[in-house]
C-alpha positions in Angstrom: -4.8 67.9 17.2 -4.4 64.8 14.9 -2.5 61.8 16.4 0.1 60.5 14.7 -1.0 57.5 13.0 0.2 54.1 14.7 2.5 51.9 12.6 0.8 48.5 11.7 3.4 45.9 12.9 4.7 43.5 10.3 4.0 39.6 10.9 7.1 37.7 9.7 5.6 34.7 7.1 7.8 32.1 7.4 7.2 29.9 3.9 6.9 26.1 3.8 10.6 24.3 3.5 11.3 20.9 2.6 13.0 19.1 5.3 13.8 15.4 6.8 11.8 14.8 10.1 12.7 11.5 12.4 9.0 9.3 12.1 8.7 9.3 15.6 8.8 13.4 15.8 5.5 13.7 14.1 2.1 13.3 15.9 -1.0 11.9 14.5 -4.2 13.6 15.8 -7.5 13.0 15.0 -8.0 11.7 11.2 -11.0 11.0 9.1 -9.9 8.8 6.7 -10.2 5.0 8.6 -9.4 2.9 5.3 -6.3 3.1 4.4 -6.6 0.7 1.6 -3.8 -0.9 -0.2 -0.4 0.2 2.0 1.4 -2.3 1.5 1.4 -1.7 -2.3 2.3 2.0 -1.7 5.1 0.8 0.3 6.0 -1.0 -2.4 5.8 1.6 -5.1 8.2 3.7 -2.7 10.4 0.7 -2.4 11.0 0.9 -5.8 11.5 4.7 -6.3 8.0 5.3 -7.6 7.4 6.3 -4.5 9.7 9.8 -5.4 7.1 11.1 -7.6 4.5 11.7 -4.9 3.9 14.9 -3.2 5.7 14.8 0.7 4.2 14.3 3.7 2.8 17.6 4.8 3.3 18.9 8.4 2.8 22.1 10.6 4.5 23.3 13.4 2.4 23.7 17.4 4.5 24.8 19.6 7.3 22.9 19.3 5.7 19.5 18.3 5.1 18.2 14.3 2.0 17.8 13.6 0.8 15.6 10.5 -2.3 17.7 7.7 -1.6 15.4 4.7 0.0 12.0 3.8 -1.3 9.4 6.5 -1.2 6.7 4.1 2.1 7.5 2.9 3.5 8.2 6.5 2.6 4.5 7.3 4.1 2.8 4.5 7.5 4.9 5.4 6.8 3.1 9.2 6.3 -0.5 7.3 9.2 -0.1 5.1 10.9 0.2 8.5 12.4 3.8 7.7 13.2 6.4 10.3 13.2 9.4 8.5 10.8 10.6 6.1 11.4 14.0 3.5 8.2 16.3 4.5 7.3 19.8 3.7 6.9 21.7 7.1 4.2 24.6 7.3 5.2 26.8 10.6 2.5 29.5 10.9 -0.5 26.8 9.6 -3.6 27.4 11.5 -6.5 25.0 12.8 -8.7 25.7 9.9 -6.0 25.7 6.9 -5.1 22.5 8.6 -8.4 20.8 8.2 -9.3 22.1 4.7 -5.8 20.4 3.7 -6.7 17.4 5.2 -10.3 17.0 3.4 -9.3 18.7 -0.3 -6.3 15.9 -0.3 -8.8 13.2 0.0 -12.2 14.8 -1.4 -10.2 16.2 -4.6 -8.5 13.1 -5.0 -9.7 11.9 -8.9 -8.6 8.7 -10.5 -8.1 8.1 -13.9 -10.7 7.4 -16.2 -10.8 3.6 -17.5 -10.3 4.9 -20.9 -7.3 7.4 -19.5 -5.6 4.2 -16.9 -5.2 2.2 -20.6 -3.4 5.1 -22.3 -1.4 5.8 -19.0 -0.6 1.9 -18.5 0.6 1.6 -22.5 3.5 4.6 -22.2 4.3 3.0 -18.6 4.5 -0.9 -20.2 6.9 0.8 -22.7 8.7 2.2 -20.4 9.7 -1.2 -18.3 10.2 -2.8 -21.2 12.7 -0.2 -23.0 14.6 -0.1 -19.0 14.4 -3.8 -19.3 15.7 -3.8 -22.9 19.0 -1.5 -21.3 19.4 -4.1 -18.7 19.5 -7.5 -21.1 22.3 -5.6 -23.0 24.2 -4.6 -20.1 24.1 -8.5 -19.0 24.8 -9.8 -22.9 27.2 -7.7 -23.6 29.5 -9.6 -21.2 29.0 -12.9 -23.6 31.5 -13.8 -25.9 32.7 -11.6 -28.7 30.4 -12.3 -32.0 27.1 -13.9 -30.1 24.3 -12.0 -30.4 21.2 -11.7 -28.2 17.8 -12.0 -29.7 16.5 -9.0 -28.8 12.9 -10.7 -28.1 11.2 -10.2 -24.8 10.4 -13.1 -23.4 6.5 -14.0 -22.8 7.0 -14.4 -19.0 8.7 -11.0 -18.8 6.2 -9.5 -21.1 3.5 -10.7 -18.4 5.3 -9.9 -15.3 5.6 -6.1 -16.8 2.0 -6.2 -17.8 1.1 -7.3 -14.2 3.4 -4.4 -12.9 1.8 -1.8 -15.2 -1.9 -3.0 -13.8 -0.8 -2.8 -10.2 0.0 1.0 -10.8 -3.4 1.7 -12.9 -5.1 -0.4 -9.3 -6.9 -2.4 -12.4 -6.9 -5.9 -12.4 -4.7 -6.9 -15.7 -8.1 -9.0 -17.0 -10.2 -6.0 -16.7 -7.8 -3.3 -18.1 -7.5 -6.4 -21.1 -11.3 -5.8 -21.6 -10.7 -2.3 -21.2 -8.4 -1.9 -23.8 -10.6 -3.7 -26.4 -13.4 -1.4 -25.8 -10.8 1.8 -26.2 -9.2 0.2 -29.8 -12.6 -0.7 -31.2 -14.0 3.2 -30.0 -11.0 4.8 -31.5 -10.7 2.6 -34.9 -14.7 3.0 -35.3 -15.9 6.6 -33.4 -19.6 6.5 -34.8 -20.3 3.1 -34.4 -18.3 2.0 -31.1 -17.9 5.6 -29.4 -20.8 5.1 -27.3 -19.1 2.2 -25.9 -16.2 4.2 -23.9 -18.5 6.9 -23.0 -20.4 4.3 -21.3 -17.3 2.7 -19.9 -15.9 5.8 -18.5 -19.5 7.6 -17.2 -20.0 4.2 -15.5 -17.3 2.9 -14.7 -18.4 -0.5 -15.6 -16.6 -3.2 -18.3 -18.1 -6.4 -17.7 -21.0 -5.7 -20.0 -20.0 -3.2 -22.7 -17.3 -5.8 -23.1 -20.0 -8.3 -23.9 -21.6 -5.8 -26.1 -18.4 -5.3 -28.2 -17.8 -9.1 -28.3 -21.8 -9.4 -29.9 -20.9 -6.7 -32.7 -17.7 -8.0 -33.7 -19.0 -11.8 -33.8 -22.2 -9.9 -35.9 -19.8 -8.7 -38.5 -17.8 -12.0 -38.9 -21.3 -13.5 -39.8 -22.0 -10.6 -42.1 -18.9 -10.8 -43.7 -19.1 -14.5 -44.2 -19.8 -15.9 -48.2 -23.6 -17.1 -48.8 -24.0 -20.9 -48.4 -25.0 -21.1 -52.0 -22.2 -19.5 -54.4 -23.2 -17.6 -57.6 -27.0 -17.3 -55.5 -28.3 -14.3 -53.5 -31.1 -15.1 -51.0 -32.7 -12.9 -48.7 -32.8 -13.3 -44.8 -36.4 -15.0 -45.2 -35.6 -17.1 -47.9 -31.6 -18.1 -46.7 -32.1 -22.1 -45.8 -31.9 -22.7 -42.4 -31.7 -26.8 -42.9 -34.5 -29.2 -42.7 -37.6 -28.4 -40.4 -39.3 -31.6 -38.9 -43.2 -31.7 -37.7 -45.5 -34.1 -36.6 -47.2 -34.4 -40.2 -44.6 -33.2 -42.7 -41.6 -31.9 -43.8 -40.3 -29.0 -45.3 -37.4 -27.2 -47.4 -36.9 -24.0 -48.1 -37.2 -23.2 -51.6 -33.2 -22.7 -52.3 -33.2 -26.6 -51.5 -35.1 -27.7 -53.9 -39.0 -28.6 -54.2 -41.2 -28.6 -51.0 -42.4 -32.2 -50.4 -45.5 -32.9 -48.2 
């Protein structure tokens, strides 16, 4: 006789959802990452609606408890901005082990840009404050009298206080993304001759020196390109005067000077 063949039953998957959790309702437990680096500067970011483009805090569901897999840093800039509620997205069938791979691939797998790709994203983001900041000098001038027109110049200190902002959201110092963008417009004007520069730069990770090195070609050329001291005459490098050379028993000029005298 054949049994009749037991019905598998069904587990119910209940999918992430995007909900607002009170801080306080979600538990910390153990947590590998100890630096937490810059949070006050994330806090700040979120302050100022930046923030919105991150991913939520991720949380799962024990029992009946909140429990935190992803987003310490940005759970504890929520606490310092003094907030009380916080958007996550909840998991609520997330086991031990999923829980732990989360944790480790949002930190392991975490890549920054390249020094070469923070410029290009710090360029499109400086013209982006300064076109916002554009909208807001018209909405305040167009309250002036009828007929007065504003400039339309940015002025330096605005120009600078956007640059800062841009370099804070690269986590470049605005000196060394200045460096960095010299080495990214001499590689991209001269490919052959300078594109081992930024490969350099972004293999490395290091600016210091390959700016140096760019500084040394580009004062080599100016001499290159610079007239010969003595017009309508070509000299080689060994024969080019260098000025009088003094010694102990004579003195001598090079032969575009005039006659060697002993």
């Amino acid at each position: 006789m054949i049994e009749p063949r037991k019905e598998r039953r069904r587990v119910a998957v209940v999918k992430p959802t995007a909900r607002v959790l009170t801080i306080d309702a979600i538990h910390i437990g153990k947590r590998y990452r100890k630096d937490m680096g810059d949070v006050a500067g994330l806090a700040d970011d979120i302050a100022n609606h930046v923030g919105l483009l991150l991913h939520p805090i991720v949380v799962r569901r024990v029992g009946r408890q909140w429990w935190l897999v992803c987003g310490a840093r940005r759970l504890q800039a929520e606490k310092l901005l003094g907030r009380k509620t916080v958007p996550v997205t909840a998991h609520y069938d997330m086991d031990d082990a999923t829980a732990l791979r989360a944790e480790g691939s949002e930190n392991i797998h975490h890549k920054p840009f390249k020094l070469s790709e923070a410029v290009h994203y710090k360029r499109d983001l400086l013209e982006l404050i300064e076109r916002v900041a554009a909208k807001q000098r018209q909405r305040e001038h167009g309250k002036t009298a009828p007929g007065r027109k504003h400039s339309g110049q940015v002025a330096h200190s605005d120009k600078g206080r956007a640059a800062d902002k841009a370099a804070k959201l690269t986590g470049i110092s605005r000196r060394t993304l200045e460096k960095v963008e010299a080495i990214v417009d001499a590689a991209e004007a001269e490919p052959e001759r300078l594109g081992k520069l930024l490969e350099d730069m972004d293999r490395t990770g290091r600016v210091n020196g390959l700016y140096k090195r760019l500084k040394i070609a580009r004062q080599a050329e100016l001499i290159r390109a610079e007239e010969p001291p003595f017009p309508g005459r070509i000299a080689s490098a060994s024969s080019m005067c260098r000025g009088p050379t003094r010694s102990a028993a004579k003195i001598r000029r090079c032969e575009a000077c005039g006659p060697t005298r002993q």
